[in-house]
C-alpha positions in Angstrom: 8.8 -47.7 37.7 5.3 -46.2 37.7 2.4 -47.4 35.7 1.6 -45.8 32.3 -1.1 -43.1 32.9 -2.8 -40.6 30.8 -2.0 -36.8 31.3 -4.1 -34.2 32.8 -5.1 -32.1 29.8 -3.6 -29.2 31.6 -0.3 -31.1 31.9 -0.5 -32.3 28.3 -1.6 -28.7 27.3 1.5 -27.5 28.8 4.2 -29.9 27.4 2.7 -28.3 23.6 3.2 -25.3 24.6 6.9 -26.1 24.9 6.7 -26.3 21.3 4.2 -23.4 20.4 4.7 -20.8 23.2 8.6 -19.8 23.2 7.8 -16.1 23.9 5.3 -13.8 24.4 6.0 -12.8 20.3 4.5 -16.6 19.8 1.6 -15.8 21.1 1.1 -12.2 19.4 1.8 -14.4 16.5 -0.9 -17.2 17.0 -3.8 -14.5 18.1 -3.1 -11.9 15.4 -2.7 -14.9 12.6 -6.1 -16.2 13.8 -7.3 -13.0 13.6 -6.8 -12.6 10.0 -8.2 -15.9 9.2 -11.6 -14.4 10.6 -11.4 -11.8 7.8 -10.3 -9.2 10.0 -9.4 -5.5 8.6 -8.9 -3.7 11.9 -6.2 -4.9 14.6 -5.7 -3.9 17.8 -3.0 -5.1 19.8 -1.9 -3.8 23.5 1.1 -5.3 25.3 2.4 -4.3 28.7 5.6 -5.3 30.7 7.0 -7.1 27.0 3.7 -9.2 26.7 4.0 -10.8 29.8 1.9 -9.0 32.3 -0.9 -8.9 29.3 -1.0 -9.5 25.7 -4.7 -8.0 24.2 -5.5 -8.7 20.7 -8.6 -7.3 19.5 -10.3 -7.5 15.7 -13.5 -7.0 13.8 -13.6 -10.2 12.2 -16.5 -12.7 11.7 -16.1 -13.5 15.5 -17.2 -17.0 17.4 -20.4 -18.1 18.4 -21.4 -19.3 21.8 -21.3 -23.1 21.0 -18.1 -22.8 19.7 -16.2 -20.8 21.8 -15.3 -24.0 24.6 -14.1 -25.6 21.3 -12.0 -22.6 20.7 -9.9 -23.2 23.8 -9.5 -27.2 23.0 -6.7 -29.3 22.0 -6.9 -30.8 18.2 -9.7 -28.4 17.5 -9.9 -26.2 14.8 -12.2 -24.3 11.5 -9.4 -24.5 9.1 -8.8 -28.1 8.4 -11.3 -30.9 8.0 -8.9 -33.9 6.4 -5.6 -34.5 5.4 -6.4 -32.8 1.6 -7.1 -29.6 3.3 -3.7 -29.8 5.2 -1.7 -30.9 2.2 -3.0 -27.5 0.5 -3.3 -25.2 3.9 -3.9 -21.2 2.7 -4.7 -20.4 6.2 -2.5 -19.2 9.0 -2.3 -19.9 12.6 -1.3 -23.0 14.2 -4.7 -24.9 13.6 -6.2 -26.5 17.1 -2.8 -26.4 19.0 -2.0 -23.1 20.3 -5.3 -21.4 22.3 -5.4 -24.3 24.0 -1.5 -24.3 25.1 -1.9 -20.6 25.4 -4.4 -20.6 27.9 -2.7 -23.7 29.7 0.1 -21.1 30.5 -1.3 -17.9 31.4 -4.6 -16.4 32.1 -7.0 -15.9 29.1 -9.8 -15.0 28.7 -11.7 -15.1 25.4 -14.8 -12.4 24.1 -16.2 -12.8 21.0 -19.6 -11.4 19.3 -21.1 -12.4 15.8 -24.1 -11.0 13.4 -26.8 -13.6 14.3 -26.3 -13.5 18.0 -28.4 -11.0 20.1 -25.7 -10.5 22.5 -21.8 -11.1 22.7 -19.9 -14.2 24.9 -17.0 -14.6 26.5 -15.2 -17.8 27.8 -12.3 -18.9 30.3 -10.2 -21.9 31.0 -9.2 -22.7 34.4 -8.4 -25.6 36.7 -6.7 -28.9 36.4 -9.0 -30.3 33.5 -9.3 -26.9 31.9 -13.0 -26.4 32.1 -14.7 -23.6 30.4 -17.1 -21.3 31.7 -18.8 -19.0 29.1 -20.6 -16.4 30.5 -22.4 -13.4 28.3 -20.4 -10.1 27.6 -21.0 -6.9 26.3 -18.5 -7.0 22.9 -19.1 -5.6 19.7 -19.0 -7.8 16.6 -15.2 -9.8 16.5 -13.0 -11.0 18.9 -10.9 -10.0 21.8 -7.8 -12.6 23.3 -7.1 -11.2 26.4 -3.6 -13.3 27.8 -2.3 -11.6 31.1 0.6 -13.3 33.4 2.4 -15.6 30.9 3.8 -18.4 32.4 2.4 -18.0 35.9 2.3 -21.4 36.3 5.2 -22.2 35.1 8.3 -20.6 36.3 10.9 -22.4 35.0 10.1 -20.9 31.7 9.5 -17.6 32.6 13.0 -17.2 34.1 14.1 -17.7 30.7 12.6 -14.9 29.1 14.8 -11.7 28.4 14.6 -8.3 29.6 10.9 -6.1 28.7 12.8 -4.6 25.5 14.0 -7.8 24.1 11.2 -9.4 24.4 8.5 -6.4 22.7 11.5 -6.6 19.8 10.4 -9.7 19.1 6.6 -8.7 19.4 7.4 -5.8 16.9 9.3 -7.8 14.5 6.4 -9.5 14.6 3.9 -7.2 14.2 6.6 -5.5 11.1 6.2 -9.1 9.5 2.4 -8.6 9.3 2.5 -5.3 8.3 4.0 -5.7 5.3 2.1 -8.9 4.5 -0.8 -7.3 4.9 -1.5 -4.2 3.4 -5.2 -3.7 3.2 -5.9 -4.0 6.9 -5.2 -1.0 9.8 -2.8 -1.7 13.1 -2.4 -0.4 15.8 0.2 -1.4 18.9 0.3 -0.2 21.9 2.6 -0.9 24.6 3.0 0.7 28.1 0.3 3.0 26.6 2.3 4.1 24.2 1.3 4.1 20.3 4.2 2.2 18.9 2.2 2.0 15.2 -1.0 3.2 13.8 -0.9 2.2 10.2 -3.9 2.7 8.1 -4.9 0.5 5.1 -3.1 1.3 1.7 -5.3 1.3 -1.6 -2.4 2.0 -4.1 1.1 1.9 -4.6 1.9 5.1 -2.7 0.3 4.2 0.2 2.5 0.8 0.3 5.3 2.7 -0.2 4.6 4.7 2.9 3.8 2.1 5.2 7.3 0.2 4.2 8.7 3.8 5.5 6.7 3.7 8.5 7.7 0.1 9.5 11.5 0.3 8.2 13.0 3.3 7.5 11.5 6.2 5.6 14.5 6.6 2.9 13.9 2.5 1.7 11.2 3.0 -1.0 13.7 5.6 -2.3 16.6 3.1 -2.5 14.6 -0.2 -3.6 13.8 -1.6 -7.0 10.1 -2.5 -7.1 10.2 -6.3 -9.0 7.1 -7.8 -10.6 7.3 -11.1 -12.7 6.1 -13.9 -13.1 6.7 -17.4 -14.8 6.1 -21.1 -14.7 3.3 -20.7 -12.3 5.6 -18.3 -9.9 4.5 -14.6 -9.4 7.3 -12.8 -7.4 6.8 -8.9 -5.8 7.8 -6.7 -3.8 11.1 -4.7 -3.3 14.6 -5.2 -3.1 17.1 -2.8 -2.0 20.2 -1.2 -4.0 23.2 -2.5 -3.3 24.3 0.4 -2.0 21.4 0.1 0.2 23.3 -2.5 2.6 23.0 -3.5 6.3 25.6 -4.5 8.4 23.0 -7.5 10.0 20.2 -9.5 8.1 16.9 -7.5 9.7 15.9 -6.1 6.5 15.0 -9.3 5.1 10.8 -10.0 4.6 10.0 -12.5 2.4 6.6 -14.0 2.4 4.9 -17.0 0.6 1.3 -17.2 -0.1 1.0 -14.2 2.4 3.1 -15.8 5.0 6.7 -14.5 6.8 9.0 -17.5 6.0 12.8 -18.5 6.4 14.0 -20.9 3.7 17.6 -22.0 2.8 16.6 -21.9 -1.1 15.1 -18.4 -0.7 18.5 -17.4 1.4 20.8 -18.5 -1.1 19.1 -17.5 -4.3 19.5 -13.8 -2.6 23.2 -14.4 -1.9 23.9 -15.4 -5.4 21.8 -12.5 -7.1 24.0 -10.1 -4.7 26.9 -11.5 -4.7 30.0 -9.5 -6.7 27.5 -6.3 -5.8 28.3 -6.3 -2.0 30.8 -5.2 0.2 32.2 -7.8 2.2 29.9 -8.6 5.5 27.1 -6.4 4.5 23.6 -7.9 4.2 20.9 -7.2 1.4 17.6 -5.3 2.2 14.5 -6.7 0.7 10.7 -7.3 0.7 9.4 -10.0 -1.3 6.5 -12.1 -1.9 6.2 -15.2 -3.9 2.5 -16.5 -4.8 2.1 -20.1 -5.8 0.3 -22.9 -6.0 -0.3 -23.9 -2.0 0.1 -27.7 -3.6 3.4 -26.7 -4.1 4.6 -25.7 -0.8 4.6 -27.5 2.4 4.1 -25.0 5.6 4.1 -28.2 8.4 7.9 -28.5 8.2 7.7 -26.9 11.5 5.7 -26.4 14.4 6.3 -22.5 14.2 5.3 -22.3 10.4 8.5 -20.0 9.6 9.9 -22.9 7.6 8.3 -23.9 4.4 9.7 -26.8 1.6 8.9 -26.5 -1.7 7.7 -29.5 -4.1 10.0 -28.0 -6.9 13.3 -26.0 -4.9 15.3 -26.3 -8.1 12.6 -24.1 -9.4 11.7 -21.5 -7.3 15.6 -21.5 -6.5 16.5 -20.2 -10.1 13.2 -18.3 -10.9 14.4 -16.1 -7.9 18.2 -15.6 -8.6 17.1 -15.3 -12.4 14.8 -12.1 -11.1 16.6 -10.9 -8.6 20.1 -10.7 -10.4 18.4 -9.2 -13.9 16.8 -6.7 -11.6 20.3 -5.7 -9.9 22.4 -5.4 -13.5 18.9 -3.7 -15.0 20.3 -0.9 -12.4 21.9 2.3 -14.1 22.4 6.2 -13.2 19.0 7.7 -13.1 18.6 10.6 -15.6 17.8 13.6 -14.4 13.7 15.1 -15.1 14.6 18.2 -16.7 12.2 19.7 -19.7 14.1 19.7 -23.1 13.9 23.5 -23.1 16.4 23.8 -20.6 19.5 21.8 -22.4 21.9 23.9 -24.5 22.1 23.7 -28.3 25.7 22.5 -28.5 27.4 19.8 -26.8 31.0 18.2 -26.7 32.3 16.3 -29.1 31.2 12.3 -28.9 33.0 10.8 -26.3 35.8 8.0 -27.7 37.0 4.9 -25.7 39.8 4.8 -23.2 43.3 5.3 -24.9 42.3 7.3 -27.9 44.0 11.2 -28.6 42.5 14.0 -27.3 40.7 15.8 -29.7 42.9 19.4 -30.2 39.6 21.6 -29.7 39.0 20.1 -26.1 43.1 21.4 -25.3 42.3 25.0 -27.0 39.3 25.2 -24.0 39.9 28.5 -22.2 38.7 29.7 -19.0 37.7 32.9 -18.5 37.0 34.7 -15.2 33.6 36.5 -14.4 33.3 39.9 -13.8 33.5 40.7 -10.3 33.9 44.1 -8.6 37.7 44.6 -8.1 39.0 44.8 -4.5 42.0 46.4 -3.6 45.1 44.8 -3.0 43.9 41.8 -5.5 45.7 41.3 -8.5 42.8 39.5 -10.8 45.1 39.2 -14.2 47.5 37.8 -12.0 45.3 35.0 -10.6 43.5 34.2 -14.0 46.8 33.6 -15.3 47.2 31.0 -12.6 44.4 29.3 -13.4 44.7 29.3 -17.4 48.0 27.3 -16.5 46.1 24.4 -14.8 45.1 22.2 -17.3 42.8 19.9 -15.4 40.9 23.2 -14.8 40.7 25.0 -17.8 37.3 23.3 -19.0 35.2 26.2 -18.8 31.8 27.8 -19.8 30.1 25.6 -22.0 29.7 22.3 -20.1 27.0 20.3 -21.9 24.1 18.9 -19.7 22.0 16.4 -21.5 19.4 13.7 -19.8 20.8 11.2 -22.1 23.4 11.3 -20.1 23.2 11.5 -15.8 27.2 10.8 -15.7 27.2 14.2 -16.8 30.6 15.5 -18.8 33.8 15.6 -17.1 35.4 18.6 -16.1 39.0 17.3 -14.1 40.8 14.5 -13.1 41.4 15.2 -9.1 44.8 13.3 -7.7 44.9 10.8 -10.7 42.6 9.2 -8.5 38.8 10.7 -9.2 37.1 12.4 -12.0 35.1 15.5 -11.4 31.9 15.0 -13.8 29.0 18.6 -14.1 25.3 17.1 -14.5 22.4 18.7 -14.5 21.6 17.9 -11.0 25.6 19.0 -9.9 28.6 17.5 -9.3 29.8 13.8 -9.5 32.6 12.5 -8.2 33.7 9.0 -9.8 36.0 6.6 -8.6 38.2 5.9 -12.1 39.7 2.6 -11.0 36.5 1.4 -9.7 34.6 1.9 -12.4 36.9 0.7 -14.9 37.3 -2.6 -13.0 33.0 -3.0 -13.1 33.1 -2.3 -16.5 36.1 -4.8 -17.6 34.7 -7.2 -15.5 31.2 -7.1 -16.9 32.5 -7.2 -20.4 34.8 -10.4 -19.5 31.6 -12.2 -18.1 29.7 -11.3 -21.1 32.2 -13.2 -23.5 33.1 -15.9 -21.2 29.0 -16.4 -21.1 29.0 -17.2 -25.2 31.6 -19.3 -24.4 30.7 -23.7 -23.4 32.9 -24.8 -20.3 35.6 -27.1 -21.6 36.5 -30.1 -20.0 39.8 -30.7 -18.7 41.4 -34.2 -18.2 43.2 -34.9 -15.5 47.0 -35.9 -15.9 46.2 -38.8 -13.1 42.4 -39.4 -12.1 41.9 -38.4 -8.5 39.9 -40.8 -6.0 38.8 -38.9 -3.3 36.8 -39.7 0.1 32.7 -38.2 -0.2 29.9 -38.9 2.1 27.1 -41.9 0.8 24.8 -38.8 0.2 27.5 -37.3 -2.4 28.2 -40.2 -3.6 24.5 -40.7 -4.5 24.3 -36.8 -5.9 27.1 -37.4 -8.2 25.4 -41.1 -9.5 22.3 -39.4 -10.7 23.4 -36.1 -11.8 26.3 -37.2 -14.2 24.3 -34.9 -16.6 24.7 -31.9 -14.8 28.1 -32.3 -13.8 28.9 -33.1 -17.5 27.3 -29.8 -18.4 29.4 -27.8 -15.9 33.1 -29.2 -17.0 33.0 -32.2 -14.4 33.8 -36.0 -15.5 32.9 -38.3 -12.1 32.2 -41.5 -11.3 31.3 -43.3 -7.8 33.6 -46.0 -7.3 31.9 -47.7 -4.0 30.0 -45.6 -1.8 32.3 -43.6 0.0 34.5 -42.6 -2.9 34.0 -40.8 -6.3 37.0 -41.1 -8.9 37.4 -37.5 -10.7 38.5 -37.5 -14.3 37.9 -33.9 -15.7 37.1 -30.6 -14.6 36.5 -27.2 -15.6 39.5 -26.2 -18.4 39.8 -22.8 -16.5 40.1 -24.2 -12.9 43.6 -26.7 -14.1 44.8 -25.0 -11.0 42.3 -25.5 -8.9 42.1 -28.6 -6.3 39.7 -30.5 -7.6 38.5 -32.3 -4.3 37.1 -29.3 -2.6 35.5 -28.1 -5.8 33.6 -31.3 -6.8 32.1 -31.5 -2.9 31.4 -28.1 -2.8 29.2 -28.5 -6.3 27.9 -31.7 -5.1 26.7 -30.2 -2.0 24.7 -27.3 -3.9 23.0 -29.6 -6.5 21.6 -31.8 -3.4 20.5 -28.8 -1.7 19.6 -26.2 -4.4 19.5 -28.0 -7.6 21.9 -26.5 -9.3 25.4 -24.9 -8.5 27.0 -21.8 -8.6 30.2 -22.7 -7.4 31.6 -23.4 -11.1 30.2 -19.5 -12.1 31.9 -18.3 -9.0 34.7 -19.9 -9.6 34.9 -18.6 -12.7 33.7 -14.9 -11.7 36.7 -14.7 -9.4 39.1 -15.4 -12.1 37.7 -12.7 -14.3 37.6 -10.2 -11.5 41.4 -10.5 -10.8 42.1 -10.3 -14.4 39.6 -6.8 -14.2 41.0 -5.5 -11.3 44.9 -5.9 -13.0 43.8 -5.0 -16.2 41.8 -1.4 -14.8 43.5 1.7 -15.0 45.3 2.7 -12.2 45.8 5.8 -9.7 48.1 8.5 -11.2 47.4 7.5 -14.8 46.3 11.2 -16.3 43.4 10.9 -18.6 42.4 13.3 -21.1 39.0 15.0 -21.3 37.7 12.4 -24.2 38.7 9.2 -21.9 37.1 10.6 -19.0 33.9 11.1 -21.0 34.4 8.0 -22.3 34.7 6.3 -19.5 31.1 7.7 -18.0 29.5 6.8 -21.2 30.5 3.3 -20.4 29.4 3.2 -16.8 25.9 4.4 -17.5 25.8 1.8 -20.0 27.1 -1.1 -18.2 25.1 -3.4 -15.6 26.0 -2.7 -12.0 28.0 0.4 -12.8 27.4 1.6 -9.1 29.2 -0.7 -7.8 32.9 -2.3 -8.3 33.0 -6.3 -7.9 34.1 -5.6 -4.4 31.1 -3.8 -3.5 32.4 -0.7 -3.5 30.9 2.4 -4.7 32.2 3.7 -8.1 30.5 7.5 -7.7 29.1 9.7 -5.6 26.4 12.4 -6.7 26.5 16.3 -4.8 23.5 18.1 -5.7 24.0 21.8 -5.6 21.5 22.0 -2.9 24.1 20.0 -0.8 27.0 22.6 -2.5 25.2 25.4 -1.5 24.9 24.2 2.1 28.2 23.6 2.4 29.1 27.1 1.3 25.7 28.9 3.4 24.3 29.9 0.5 21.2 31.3 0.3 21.1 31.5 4.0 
């Protein structure tokens, strides 16, 4: 065995950037992160060849001087941190005295850089086995430039690993989207092959911001988001979350930033899943954009090298102040009336609507319809044909159809195959699902009274021992409290085994072993569980779904109504507990396409 020895710098350079340089999107990272830490407002970024052949960064910020720019491309030097308080509250970005130096280590870089009290701009390089710099004067104006060309030159075993030139620039552009919507108040432009990918400008008002989210997503998601603002117990949460029916078959809609940075936390991830969750279809993926402002005290951002992982002081809270926002923003959700002047509504109106299995009134059954007067054509027997439609009574709702904002469902007109309900707004013509909807709006009201309702404890016939990890075991020792609060009686025998004695009155059929892991496991993690609720939500939606009126059942005129009155006042009424959309909306703009009017 050889003697110990100290590394080269360029060797020990180049083991970090194992750690910090995965891609050529780490590096876009690390210089455009830097950037904004200099107080930069315009970016410039150019990429060629997917950021291998050259990665250019250029800003206005406050730029480097000339005796510190051979700091700048040195290991365990940095201007964010200065001792271990300032890392315990870091509100900076950037890797902080790691990454130039593994940067240039691995590629060629060269670094240019002009301030206000210099009389001239400098620039700097790194090259040869100890990594000496040489700074020589430049012309520059006042910023910084990051010039990186031929990643992993030096180093082929790692550039073999790289992907194709479009996988790669993905990366860079998810990236770049990531900052973007971060940072609104500064401009961007990317380039790559030449090509202007994005040139977005700085946004001074809510418009603006919606437009950039269009120019970085896709231009219909301000339309189909809810914009959230709140804030509690030291928490402010922002941004935009999409409608459920607003969905994505993959999770790369999903921004959320903390303290301006683009994170991935398990907390965050399942506090989403929970507020969504009997709004989705099955495999689909909420859309969102969120940012969460705290204390920087409160948050730990060294978890990882990368910084996309964060831990929070208090999960149990952030974990609930987000589902608690999220989920009253989802059931706040409700058909959108229609902005029409109150000249424009008719004097008279239907009768009141009455709930589902009440008579008809007899004045809706006397409705008639009567043609309009057309020009007659020959061979056409009109009386004939009016007496045909008089007969159908699903059709014979005719000329004075109410509109009224107070209502967007609109009034129904028919019941199409026992199946749908054809409902007149003012904007056109809505076509509601009638089992669907029903179910939402049983469902809701069974969560509503279960909700007013404590959870009863059940004793078990025969106390069950069952087999749990030491960590579960430890879970269920200190948070007897919670359990007790959520139906659960258990105690730890030794440290492998926990002896169940109640549980959740509702769940007696239920296997208790799998439950009482499963809520274990969430209260170590999260803080809290869900599985009890969701346990209990998927009883109630089976008891919705059987208890929902069913295709072929022929509803009157005054269930039908009633029936829309109850969607537009119940939460989530877009949406059955499957996911599924309960209506559809045809403007008569789309109508008169369909029928080349106008054309």
């Amino acid at each position: 065995m050889s003697r110990i020895h100290l590394l080269s710098p360029r060797l020990a350079n180049q083991i970090a950037a194992g750690e910090v340089v995965e891609r050529p999107a780490s590096v876009v990272k690390e210089l455009v992160e830097n950037a904004l830490d200099a107080g930069a407002t315009q970016l410039q970024i150019e990429i060629d060849d997917g950021g291998v052949a050259l990665i250019r960064v250029k800003d206005n910020g406050q730029g480097i001087s000339k005796e510190d720019l051979p700091m700048a491309l040195s290991r365990h030097a940095t201007s964010k941190i200065t001792d271990l308080q300032d890392l315990e509250g870091v509100a900076t970005l950037g890797f902080r005295g790691e990454a130039l130096a593994s940067v240039a280590s691995v590629s060629r870089l060269t670094l240019l850089s002009g301030t206000q009290d210099q009389d001239h701009s400098w620039q700097v390089t790194a090259s040869g086995r100890d990594m000496a710099t040489e700074v020589t004067p430049c012309a520059h104006p006042i910023g910084t430039t990051v010039e990186v060309r031929d990643l992993f030159f030096n180093t082929p075993a790692r550039r073999k690993f790289l992907k194709t030139t479009k996988t790669e620039f993905s990366h860079i552009d998810d990236v770049i989207k990531r900052i973007a919507l971060a940072h609104f108040d500064i401009s961007i432009q990317l380039r790559h092959a030449q090509k202007v990918v994005y040139q977005l400008h700085p946004c001074n008002n809510q418009t603006a911001k919606e437009h950039r989210l269009g120019q970085v997503l896709q231009p219909d998601f301000a339309k189909q988001a809810l914009s959230i603002e709140a804030e509690a117990s030291g928490l402010r949460l922002s941004g935009w979350i999409g409608l459920p029916t607003y969905n994505r078959s993959q999770a790369d809609y999903q921004f959320f930033f903390v303290n301006g940075r683009p994170v991935r936390d398990r907390v965050v991830a399942h506090a989403v899943k929970q507020a969504y969750r009997d709004v989705l279809f099955h495999g689909r993926h909420p859309a969102f954009v969120l940012y969460l402002d705290l204390d920087p005290k409160l948050v730990d951002v060294n978890v990882h090298p990368t910084k996309h992982e964060v831990r929070f002081r208090e999960s149990r809270l952030v974990h609930d102040f987000l589902f608690h926002q999220l989920h009253k923003a989802i059931g706040s959700v409700r058909p959108k009336t229609a902005d029409l002047s109150p000249a424009s509504l008719p004097d008279s109106y239907l009768p009141p609507p009455v709930p589902l299995g009440s008579p008809s009134p007899t004045q809706q059954n006397e409705i008639s319809w009567q043609p309009a007067p057309r020009t007659h054509y020959e061979g056409v027997n009109e009386g004939a044909i009016a007496a045909q439609l008089q007969a159908l009574p699903q059709l014979t709702q005719g000329t004075a159809l109410p509109t009224n904002t107070q209502h967007p469902m609109g009034f129904a007109v028919a019941q199409l195959h026992g199946v749908y309900i054809l409902s007149q707004n003012t904007q056109g013509l809505i076509l509601v699902d009638m089992h669907a909807a029903h179910e939402r709006i049983t469902y809701e009201r069974l969560k509503s009274a279960s909700d007013k309702q404590s959870l009863q404890a059940q004793p078990l016939l025969v106390p069950l021992a069952i087999s749990a990890t030491a960590f579960q075991t430890e879970t269920a020792e200190q948070q007897g409290e919670t359990l007790a609060t959520l139906g659960f009686e258990v105690t730890v025998i030794d440290d492998n085994r926990l002896l169940i004695r109640c549980i959740p009155a509702f769940l007696y059929q239920a296997n208790p072993e799998p439950l009482v892991l499963s809520v274990l496991n969430d209260i170590a993690e999260h803080g809290s569980s869900h599985a009890i609720t969701s346990a209990r939500d998927d009883i109630l939606a089976s008891m919705a779904c059987h208890g929902s009126i069913r295709a072929n059942r022929q509803l009157t005129i005054a269930e039908m109504n009633g029936l829309l009155r109850d969607m537009e006042a119940t939460e989530r009424s877009d949406q059955c507990n499957h996911g599924r959309p309960t209506w559809v909306q045809l403007s008569l703009a789309q109508l008169d396409k369909l029928f080349l009017r106008g054309q």
